[in-house]
N, C-alpha and C positions, 0 to 999 in steps of 0.2 A: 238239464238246468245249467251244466257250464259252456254247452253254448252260447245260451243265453248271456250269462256273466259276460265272456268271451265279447259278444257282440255288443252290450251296452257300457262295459269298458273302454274297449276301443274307440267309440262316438264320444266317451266323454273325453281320453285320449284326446281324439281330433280335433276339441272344439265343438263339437254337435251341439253339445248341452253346453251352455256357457257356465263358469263359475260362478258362484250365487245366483244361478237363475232358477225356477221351480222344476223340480224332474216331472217327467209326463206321469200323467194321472194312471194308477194301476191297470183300471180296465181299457187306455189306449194303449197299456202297453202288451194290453193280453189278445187284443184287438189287432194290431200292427204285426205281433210276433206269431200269431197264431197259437202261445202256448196257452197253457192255464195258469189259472191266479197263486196256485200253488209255487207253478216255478219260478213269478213274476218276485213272486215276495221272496223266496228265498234270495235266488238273484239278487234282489236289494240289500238284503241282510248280507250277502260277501261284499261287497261294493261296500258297504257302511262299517264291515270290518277293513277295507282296505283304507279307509280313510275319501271314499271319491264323493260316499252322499251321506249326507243326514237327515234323517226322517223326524218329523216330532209333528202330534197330533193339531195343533192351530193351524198350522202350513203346510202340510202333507209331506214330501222330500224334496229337497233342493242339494245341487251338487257343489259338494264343500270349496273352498278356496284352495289352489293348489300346495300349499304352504301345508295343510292339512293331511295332504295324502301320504301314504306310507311309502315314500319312496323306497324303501330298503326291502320291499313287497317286490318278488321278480317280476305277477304278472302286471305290476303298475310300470314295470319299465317295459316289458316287452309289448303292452297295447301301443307304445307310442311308434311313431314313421317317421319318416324327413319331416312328414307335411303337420306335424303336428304343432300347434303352436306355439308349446312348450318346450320342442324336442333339444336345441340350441341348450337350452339352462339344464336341462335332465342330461343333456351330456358332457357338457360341461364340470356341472357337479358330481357325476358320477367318474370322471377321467381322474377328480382333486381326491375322492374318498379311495379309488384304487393307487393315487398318488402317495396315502397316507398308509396304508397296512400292507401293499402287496412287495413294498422293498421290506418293510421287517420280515415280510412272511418266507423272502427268498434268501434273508440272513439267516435265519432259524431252520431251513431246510437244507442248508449249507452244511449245518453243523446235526441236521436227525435225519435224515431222509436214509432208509436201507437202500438198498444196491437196487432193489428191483427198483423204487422208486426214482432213484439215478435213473437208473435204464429207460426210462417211461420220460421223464424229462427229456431225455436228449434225444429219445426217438420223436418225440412230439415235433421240438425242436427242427427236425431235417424234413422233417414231415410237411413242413411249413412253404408250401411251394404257390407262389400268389397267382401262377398262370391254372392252376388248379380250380376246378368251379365249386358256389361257396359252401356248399355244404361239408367236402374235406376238408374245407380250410378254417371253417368255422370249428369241426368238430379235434380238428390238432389243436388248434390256438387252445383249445376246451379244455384238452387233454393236459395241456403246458400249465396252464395257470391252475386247474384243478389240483392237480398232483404236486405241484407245489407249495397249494393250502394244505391239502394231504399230509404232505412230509414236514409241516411246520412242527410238527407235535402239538399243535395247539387247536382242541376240538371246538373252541369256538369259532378259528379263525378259517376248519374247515367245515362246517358250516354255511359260510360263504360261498360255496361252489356253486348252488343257483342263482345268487345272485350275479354271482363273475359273469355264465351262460347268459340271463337276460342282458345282461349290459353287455357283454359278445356282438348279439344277435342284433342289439338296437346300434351298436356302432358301427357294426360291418356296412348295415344300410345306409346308416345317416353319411360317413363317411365316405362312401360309393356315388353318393348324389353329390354332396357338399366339396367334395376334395378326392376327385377320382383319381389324382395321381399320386396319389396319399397309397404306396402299398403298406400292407406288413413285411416288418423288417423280417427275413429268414434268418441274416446274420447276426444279429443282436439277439433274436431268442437262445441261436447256438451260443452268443458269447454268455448269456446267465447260467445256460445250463452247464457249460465248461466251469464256471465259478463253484455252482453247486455241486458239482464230480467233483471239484477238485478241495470240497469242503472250506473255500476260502467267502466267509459271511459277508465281510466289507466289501468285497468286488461283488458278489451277485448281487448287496445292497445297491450297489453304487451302480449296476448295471442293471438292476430292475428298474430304479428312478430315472434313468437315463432313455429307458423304451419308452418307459410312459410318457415320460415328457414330450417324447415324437406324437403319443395321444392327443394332449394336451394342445400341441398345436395345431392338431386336424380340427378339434372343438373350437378354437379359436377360429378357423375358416369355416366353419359352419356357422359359429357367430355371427359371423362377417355377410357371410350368402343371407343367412334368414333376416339379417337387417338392411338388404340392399331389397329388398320384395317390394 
C-alpha cells in the first residue's frame, strides 16, 4: 500500500492530476496499478489525510487545491522535484518557515545543548564537504540541523526533524538544477556551531539567520528559472 501512496502522491506532486480536477475512478486505478481495491482505497484515505484529495459520494474524489494540503506533512514535501509545478512556492515558503524557528532553535541550544550534543554539531559541521557525493552531504547537513532541534530543549521544536530531512532532500534537488553554483556553505555551518560551543545565543541566532538567508536566495533563483520556462 505505501507504494501505492508513494506513486499517486508524487503524480499529484507533478501536476498529473490537476487541482480541482476528478481523481481517476477506483477500478482505473486498480486496473492501471495492478493492485486491489483494498489498497486503492486505503491509498486514498492517506492522501485525504495528507490534505491532496477529497472524496465525497455525489463526485467520487477530486484532488484538493494546493492551499489545502499539509504542507508541514514531510511526505507532501519530499513527492515534489524541480519539475513540479509547485516546487518554486514549496521552497520558497519552506526557506521563510526555517527562516522563522531554526535561529531561535540555535539560540536555545546555545544555551542547553550537553557536550556530546556540542560534539555532534561541530562534527556535523566539518563533515560538510560539498565536493562530497549527495547522500553524505545530505545526511551531515541532517545531522547539523537535527541535533540542533535536539539541543533546543524544546520537544516540539524537535519534532521538526523530519520535516527539516524532507525539506533537505527537496532543496538539495531543487537547488542542483535551479542554482548549481549555489554550494553549501562549510564555513558558515562551522561558524553557528562555534557560537553554540561557545554557548553565545545572539551569535548563533544571528548566524543561523544569516545561512538561511544564503537559502533564501537560492529560492529566489529558482523563482526566477521556473518563471523564465
Amino acid at each position: 500500500m505505501k507504494d501505492t501512496v508513494e506513486l499517486l502522491g508524487k503524480r499529484i506532486a507533478r501536476g498529473e492530476f490537476e487541482t480541482g480536477s476528478t481523481f481517476p475512478k477506483e477500478d482505473d486505478l486498480v486496473d492501471e496499478l495492478g493492485v486491489s481495491r483494498t489498497v486503492v482505497r486505503e491509498a486514498i484515505k492517506v492522501l485525504c489525510g495528507k490534505g491532496l484529495v477529497r472524496t465525497a459520494r455525489r463526485y467520487g474524489s477530486r484532488v484538493c487545491p494546493f492551499d489545502d494540503w499539509n504542507l508541514l506533512d514531510p511526505d507532501v514535501i519530499r513527492w515534489h522535484d524541480p519539475n513540479s509545478p509547485l516546487a518554486s512556492r514549496l521552497y520558497s515558503e519552506a526557506t521563510d518557515l526555517r527562516l522563522i524557528f531554526e535561529p531561535e532553535a540555535a539560540a536555545l541550544a546555545a544555551l542547553n545543548a550537553d557536550e556530546e550534543q556540542r560534539a555532534t554539531i561541530m562534527a556535523a559541521a566539518h563533515s560538510l564537504r560539498p565536493e562530497e557525493n549527495d547522500p553524505e552531504l545530505i545526511g551531515a547537513d541532517y545531522a547539523f540541523h537535527a541535533t540542533i532541534l535536539q539541543a533546543s530543549g524544546s520537544l516540539m521544536l524537535s519534532q521538526l526533524e523530519n520535516l527539516i530531512y524532507a525539506v533537505l532532500i527537496f532543496s538539495y534537488s531543487a537547488g542542483r538544477k535551479s542554482a548549481p553554483e549555489e554550494l553549501v556553505s562549510r564555513r558558515n555551518h562551522i561558524g553557528v556551531a562555534e557560537a553554540i560551543i561557545g554557548g553565545d545565543a545572539d551569535q548563533a541566532r544571528i548566524r543561523m539567520r544569516n545561512m538561511l538567508q544564503q537559502n533564501k536566495m537560492v529560492a529566489e533563483k529558482i523563482d526566477a528559472s521556473h518563471g523564465a520556462m
